[in-house]
Backbone and ligand atoms as CSV (ligand in chain L), in Angstrom:
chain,resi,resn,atom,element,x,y,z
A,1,UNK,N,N,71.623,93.733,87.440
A,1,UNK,CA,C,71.498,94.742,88.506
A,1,UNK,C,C,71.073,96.084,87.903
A,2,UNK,N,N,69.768,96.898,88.419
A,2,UNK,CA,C,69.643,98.479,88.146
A,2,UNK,C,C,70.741,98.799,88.155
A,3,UNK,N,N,71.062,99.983,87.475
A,3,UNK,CA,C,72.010,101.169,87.558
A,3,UNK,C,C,71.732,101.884,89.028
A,4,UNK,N,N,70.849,102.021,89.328
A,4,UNK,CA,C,70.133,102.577,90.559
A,4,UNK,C,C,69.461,101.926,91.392
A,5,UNK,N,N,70.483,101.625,92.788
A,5,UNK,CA,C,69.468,100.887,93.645
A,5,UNK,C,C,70.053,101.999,94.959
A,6,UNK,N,N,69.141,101.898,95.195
A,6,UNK,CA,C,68.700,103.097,96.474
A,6,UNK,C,C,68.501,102.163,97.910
A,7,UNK,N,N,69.444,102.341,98.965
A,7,UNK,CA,C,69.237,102.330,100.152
A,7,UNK,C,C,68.316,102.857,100.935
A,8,UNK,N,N,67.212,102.426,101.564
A,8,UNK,CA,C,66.629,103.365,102.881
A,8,UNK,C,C,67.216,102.409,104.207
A,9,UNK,N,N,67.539,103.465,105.045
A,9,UNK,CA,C,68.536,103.465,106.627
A,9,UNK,C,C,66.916,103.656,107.149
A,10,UNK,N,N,67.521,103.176,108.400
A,10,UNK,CA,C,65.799,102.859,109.324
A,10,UNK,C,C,66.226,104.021,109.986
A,11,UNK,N,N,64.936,105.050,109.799
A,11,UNK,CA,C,65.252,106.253,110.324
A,11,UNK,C,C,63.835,106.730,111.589
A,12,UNK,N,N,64.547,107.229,112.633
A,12,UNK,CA,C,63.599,107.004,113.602
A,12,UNK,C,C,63.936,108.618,113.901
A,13,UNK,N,N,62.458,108.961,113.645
A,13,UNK,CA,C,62.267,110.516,113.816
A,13,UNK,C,C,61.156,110.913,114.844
A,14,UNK,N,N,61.301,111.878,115.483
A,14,UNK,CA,C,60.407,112.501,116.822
A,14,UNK,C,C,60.707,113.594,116.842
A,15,UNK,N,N,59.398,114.118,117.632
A,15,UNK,CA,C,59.666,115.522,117.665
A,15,UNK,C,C,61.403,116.354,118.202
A,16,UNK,N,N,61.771,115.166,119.262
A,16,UNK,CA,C,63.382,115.709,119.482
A,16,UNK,C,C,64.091,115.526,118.645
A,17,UNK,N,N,63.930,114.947,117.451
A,17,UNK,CA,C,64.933,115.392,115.817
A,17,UNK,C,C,65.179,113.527,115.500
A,18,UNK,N,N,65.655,113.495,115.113
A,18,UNK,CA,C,66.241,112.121,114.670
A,18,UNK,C,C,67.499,111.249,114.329
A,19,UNK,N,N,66.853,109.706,114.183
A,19,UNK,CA,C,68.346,109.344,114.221
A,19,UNK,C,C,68.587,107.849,112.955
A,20,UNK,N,N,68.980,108.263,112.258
A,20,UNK,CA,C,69.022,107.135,111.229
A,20,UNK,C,C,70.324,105.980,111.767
A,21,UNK,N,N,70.413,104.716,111.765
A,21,UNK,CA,C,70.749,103.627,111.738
A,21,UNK,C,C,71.096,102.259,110.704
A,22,UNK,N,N,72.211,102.365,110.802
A,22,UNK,CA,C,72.114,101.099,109.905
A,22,UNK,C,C,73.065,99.513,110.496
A,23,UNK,N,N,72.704,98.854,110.530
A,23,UNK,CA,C,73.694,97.777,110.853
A,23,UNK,C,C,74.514,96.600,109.841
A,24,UNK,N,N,75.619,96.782,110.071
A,24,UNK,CA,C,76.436,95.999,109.004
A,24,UNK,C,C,75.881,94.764,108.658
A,25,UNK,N,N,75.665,93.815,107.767
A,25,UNK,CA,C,75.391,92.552,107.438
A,25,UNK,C,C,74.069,91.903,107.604
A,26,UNK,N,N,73.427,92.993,108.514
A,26,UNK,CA,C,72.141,93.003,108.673
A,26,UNK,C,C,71.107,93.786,107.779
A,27,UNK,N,N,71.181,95.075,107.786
A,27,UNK,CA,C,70.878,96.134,107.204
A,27,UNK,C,C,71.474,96.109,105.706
A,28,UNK,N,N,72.460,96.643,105.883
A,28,UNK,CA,C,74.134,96.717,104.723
A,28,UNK,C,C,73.788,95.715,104.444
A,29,UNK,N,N,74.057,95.350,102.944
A,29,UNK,CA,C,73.966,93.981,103.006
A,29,UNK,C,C,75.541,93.759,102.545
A,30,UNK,N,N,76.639,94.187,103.136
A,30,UNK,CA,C,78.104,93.366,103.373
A,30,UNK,C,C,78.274,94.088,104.734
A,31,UNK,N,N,79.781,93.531,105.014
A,31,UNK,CA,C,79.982,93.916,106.164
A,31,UNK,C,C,80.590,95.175,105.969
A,32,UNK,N,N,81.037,96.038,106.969
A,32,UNK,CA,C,81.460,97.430,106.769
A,32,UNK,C,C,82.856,97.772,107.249
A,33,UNK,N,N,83.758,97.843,106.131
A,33,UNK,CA,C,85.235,97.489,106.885
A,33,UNK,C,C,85.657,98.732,106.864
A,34,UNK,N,N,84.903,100.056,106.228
A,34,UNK,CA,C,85.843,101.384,106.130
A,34,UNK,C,C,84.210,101.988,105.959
A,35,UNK,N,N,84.892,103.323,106.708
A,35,UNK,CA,C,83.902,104.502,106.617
A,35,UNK,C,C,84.746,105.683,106.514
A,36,UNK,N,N,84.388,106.519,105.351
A,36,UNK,CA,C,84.855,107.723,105.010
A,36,UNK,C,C,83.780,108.942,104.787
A,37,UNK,N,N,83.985,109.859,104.435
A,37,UNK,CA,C,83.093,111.082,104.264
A,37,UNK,C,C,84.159,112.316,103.362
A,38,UNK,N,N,83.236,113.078,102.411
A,38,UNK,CA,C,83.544,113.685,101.362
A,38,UNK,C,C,82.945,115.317,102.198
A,39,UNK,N,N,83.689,116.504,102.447
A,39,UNK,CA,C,83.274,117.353,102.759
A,39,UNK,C,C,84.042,118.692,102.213
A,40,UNK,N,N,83.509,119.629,102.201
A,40,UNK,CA,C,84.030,121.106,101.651
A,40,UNK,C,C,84.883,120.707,100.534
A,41,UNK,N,N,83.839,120.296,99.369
A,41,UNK,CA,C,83.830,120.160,98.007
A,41,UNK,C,C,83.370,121.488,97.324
A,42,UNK,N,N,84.319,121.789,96.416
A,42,UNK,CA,C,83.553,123.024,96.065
A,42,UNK,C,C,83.115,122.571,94.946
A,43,UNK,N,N,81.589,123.657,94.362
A,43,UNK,CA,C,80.886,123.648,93.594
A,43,UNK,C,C,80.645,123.257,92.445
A,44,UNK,N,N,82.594,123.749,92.065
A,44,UNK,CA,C,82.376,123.154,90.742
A,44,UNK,C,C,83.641,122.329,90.405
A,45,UNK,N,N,83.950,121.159,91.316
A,45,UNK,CA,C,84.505,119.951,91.270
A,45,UNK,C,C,83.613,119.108,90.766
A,46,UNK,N,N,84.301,118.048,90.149
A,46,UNK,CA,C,83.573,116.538,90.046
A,46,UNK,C,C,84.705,115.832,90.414
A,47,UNK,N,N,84.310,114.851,91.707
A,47,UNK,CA,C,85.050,114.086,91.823
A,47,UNK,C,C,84.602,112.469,91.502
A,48,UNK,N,N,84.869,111.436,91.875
A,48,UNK,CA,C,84.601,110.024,90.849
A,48,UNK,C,C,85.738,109.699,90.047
A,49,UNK,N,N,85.264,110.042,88.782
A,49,UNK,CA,C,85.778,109.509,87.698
A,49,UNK,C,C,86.221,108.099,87.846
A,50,UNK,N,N,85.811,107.112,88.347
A,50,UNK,CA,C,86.184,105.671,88.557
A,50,UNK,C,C,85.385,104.916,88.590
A,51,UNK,N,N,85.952,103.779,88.856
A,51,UNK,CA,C,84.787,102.255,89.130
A,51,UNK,C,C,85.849,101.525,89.899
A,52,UNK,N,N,85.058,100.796,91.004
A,52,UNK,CA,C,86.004,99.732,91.280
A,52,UNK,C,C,85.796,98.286,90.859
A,53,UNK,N,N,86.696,97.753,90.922
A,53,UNK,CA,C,86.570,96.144,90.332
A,53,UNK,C,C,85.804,94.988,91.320
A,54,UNK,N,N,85.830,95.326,92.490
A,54,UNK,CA,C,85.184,94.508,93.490
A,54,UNK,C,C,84.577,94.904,95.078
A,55,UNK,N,N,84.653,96.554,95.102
A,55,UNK,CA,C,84.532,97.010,96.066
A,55,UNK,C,C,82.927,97.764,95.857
A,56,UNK,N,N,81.951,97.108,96.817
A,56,UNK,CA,C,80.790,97.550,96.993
A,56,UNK,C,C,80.578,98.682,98.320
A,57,UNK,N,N,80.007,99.731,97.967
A,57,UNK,CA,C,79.634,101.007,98.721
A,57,UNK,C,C,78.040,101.621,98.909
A,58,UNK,N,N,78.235,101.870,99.876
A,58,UNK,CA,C,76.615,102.868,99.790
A,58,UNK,C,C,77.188,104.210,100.292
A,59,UNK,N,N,76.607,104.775,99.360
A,59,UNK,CA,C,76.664,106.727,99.824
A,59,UNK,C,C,75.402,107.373,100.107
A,60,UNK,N,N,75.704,108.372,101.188
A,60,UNK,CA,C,74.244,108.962,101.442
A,60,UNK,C,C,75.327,110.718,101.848
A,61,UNK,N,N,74.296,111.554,101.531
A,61,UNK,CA,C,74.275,112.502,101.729
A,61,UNK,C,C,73.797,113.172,103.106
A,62,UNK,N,N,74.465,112.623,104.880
A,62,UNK,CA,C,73.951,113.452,105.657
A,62,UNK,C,C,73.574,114.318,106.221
A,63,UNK,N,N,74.654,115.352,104.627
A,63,UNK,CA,C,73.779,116.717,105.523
A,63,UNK,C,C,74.090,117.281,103.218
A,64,UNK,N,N,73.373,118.321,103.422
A,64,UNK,CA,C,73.118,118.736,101.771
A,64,UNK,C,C,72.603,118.112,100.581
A,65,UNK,N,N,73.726,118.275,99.586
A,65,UNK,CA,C,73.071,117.147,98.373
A,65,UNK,C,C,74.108,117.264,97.669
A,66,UNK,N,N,74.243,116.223,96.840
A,66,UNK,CA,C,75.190,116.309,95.582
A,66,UNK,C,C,74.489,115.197,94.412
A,67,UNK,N,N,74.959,115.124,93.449
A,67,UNK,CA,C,74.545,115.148,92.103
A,67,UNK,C,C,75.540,113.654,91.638
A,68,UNK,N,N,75.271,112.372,91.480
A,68,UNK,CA,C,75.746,111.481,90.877
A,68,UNK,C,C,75.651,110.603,89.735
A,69,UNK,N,N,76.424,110.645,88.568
A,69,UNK,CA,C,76.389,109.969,88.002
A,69,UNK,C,C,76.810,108.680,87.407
A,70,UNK,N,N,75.903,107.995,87.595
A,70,UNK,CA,C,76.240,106.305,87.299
A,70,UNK,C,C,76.124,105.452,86.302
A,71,UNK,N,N,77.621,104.937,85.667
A,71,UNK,CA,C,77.911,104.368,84.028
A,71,UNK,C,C,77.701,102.519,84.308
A,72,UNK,N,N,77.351,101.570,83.969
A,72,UNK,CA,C,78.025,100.494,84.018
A,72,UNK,C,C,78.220,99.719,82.490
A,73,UNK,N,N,78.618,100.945,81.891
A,73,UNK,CA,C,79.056,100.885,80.444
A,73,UNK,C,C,78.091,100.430,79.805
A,74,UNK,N,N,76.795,100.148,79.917
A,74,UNK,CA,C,76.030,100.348,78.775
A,74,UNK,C,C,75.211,101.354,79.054
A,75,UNK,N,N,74.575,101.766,80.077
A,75,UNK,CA,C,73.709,102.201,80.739
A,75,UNK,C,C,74.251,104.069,81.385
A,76,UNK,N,N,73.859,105.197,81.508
A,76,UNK,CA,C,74.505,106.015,82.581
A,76,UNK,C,C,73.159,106.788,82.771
A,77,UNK,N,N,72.743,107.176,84.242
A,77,UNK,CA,C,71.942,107.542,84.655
A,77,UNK,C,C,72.332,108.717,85.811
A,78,UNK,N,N,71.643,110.052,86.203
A,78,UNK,CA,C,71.903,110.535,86.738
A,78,UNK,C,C,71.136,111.165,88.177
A,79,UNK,N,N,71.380,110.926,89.237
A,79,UNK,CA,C,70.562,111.466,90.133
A,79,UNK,C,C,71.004,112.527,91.008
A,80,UNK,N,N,70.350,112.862,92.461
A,80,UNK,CA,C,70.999,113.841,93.642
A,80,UNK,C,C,70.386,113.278,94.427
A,81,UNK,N,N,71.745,113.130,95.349
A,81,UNK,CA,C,71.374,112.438,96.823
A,81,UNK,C,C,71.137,114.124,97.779
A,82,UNK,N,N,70.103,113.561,98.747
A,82,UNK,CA,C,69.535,115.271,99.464
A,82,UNK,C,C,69.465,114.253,100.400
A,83,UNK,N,N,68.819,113.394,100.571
A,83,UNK,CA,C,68.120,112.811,102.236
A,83,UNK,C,C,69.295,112.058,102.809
A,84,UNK,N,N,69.088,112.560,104.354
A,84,UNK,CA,C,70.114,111.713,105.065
A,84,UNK,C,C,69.392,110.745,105.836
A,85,UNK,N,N,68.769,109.755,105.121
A,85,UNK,CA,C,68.298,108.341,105.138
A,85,UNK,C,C,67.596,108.170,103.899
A,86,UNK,N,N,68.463,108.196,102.812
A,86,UNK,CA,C,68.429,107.560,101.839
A,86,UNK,C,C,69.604,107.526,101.203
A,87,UNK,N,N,70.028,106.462,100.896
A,87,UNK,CA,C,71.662,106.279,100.457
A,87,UNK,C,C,71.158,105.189,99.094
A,88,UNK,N,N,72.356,104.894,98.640
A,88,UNK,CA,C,72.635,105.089,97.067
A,88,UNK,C,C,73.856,103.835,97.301
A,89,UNK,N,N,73.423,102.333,96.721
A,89,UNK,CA,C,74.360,101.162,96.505
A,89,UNK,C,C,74.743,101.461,95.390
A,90,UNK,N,N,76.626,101.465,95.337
A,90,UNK,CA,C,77.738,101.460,94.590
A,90,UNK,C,C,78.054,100.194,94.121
A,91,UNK,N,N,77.691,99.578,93.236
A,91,UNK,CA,C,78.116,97.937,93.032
A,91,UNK,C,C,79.830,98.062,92.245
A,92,UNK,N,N,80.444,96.968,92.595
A,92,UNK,CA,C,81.653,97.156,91.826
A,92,UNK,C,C,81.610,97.191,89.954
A,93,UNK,N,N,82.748,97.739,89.398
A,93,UNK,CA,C,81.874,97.808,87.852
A,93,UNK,C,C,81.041,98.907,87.114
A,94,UNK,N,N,80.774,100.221,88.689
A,94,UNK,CA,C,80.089,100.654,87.868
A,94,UNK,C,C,80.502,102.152,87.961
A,95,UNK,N,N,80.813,102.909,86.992
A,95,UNK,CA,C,81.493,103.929,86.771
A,95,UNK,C,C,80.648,104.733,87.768
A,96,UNK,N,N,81.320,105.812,88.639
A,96,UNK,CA,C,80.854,107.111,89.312
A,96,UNK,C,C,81.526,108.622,88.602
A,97,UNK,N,N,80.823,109.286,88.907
A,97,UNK,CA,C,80.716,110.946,89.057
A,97,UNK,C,C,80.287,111.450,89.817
A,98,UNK,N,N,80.672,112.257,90.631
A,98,UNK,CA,C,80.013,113.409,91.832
A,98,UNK,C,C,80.410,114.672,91.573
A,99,UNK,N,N,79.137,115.426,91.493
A,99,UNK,CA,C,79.200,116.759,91.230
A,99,UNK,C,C,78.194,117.234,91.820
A,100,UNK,N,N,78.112,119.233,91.671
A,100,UNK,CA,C,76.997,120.090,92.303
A,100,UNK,C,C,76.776,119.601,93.616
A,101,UNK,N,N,78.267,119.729,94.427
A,101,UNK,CA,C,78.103,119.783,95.857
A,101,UNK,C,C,77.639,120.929,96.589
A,102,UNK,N,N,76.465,120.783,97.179
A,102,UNK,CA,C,76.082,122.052,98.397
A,102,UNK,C,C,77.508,122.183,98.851
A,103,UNK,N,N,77.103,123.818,99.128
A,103,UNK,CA,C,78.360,124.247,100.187
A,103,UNK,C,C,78.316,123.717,101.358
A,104,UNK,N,N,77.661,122.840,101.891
A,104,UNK,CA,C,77.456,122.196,103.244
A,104,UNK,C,C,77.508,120.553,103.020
A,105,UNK,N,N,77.778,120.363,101.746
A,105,UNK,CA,C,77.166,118.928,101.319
A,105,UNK,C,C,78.492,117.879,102.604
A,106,UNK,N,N,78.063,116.779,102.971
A,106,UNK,CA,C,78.902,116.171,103.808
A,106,UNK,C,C,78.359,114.746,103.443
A,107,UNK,N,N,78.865,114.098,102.429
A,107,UNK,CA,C,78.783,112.737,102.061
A,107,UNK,C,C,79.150,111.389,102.390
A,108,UNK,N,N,78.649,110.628,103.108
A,108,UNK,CA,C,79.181,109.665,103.826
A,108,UNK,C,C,79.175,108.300,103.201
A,109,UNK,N,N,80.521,107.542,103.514
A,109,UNK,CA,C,80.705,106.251,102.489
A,109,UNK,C,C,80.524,104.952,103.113
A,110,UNK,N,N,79.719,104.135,103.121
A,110,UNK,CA,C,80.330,102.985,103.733
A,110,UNK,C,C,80.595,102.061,103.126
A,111,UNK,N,N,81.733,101.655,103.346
A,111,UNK,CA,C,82.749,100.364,102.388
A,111,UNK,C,C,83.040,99.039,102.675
A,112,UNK,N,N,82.802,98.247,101.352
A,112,UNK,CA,C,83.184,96.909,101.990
A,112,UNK,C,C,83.970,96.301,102.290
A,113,UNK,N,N,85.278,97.184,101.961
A,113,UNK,CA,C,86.739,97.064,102.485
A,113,UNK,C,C,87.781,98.482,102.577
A,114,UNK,N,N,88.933,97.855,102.400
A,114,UNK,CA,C,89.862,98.385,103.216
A,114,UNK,C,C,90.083,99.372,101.596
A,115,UNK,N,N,90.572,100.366,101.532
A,115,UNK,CA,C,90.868,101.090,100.548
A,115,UNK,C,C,92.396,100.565,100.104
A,116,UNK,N,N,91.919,100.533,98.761
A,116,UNK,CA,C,93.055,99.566,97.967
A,116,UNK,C,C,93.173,100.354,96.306
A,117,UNK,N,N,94.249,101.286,96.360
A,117,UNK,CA,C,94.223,101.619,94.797
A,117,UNK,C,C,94.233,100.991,93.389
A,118,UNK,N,N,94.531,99.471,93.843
A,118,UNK,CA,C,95.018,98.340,92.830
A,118,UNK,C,C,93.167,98.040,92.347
A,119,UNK,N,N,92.290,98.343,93.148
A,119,UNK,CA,C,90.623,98.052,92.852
A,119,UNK,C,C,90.256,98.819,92.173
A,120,UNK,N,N,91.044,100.343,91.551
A,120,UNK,CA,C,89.981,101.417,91.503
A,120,UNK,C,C,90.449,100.980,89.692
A,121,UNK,N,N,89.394,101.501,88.806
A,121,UNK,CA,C,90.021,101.677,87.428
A,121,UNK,C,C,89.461,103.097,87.285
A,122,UNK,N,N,90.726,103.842,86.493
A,122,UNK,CA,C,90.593,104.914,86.836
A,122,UNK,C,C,90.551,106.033,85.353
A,123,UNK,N,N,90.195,104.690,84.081
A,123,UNK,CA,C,90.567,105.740,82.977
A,123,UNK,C,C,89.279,104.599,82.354
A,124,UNK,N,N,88.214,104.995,81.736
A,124,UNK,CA,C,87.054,105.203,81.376
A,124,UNK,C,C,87.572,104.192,79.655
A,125,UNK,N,N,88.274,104.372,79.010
A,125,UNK,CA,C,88.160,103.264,78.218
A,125,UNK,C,C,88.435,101.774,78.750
A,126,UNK,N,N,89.679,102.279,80.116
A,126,UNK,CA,C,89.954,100.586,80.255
A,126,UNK,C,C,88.301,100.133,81.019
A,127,UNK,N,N,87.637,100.709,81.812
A,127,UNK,CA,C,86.323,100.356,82.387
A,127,UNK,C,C,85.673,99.823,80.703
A,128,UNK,N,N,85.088,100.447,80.265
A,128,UNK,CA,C,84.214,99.906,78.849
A,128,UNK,C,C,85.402,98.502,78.563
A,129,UNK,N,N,86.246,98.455,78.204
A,129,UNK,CA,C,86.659,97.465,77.252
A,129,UNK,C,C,86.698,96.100,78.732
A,130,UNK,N,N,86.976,96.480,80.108
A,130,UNK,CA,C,86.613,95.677,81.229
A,130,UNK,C,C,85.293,95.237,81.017
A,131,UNK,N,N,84.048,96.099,80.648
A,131,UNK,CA,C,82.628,95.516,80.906
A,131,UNK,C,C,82.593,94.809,79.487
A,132,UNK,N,N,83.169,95.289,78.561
A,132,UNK,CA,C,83.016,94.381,76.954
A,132,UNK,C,C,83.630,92.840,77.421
A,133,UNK,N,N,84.663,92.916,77.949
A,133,UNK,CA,C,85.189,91.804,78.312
A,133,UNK,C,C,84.692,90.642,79.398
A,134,UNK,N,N,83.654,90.950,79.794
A,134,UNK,CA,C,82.508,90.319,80.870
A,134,UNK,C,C,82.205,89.329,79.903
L,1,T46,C1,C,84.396,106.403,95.671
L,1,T46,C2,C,83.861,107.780,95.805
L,1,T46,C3,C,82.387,107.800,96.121
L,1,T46,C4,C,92.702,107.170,100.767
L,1,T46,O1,O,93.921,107.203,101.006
L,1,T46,N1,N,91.872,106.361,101.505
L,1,T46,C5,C,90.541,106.287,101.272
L,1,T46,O2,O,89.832,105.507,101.984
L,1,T46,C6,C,89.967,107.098,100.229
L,1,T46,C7,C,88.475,107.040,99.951
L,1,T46,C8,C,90.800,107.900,99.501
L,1,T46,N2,N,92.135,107.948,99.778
L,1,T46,C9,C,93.002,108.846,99.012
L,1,T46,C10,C,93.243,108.420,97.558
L,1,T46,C11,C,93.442,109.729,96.844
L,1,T46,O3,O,94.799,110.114,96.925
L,1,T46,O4,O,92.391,110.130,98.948
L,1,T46,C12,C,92.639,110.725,97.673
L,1,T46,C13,C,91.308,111.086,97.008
L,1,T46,O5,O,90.633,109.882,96.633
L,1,T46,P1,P,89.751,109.800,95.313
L,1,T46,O6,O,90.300,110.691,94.257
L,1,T46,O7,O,89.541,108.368,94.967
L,1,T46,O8,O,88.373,110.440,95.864
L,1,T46,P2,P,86.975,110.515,95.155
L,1,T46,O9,O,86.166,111.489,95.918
L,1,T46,O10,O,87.116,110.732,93.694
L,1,T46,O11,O,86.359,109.021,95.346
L,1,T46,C14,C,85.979,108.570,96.629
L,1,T46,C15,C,86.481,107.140,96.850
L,1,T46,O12,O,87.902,107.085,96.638
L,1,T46,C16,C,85.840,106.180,95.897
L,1,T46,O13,O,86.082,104.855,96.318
L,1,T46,O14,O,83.693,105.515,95.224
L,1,T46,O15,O,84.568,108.604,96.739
């Protein structure tokens, strides 16, 4: 798997403004059991610092931008999500960072399950010695 695989949401724009769409299992490619959103982050937070063990996500940035970086222990690459129809697949396994949130940035999650702390690994050697152990 890329380090970077990028979502496009079918986005249907007209002169009266627009409206991006996505449909679970169709679109998504899992189903969508949780939706969350990241807002009035200040500037100079990073939040992340994790990976989960089996929980797949897409993030998109619907309104601003923020700055992510993505480990899957051999590999770390860094981008900024700005478009709100273009989102960003989270595969399980693979370390995150979020930083350089707009003051407006409003980040939206969609998840393939139910939020479970027992999924997240949350300290960066046990992730590496997890992907050594693959
Ligand atoms: C991820 C990135 C992109 C809940 O109780 N339920 C939830 O659904 C979520 C997402 C969080 N929480 C609690 C757990 C913590 O006590 O909210 C607190 C902050 O969560 P966390 O530090 O994990 O937040 P981020 O911004 O570092 O990470 C979040 C997601 O947790 C994570 O899955 O991939 O956004």
């Amino acid at each position: 798997m890329p380090v970077v695989e990028r979502f496009q949401f079918q986005h249907l724009a007209n002169p009266a403004g627009s409206i991006v769409v996505a449909h679970g299992e169709r679109d998504v490619p899992f189903a969508i059991r949780r939706i969350y959103f990241l807002y009035g982050v200040p500037a100079d937070q990073m939040r992340g610092r994790h990976a989960h063990k089996t929980l797949t996500q897409i993030a998109v940035c619907v309104r601003g931008s923020c700055r992510f970086c993505l480990d899957d222990g051999h590999e770390r690459t860094e981008l900024v999500l700005s478009k709100p129809y273009e989102g960003l697949v989270i595969r399980p396994m693979m370390w995150r960072e979020m930083s350089d949130f707009s003051e407006d940035c409003v980040l939206l999650v969609l998840a393939s399950d139910a939020y479970d702390e027992s999924d997240y690994i949350r300290d960066y050697e046990e992730f590496k010695n997890a992907v050594r152990a693959r």
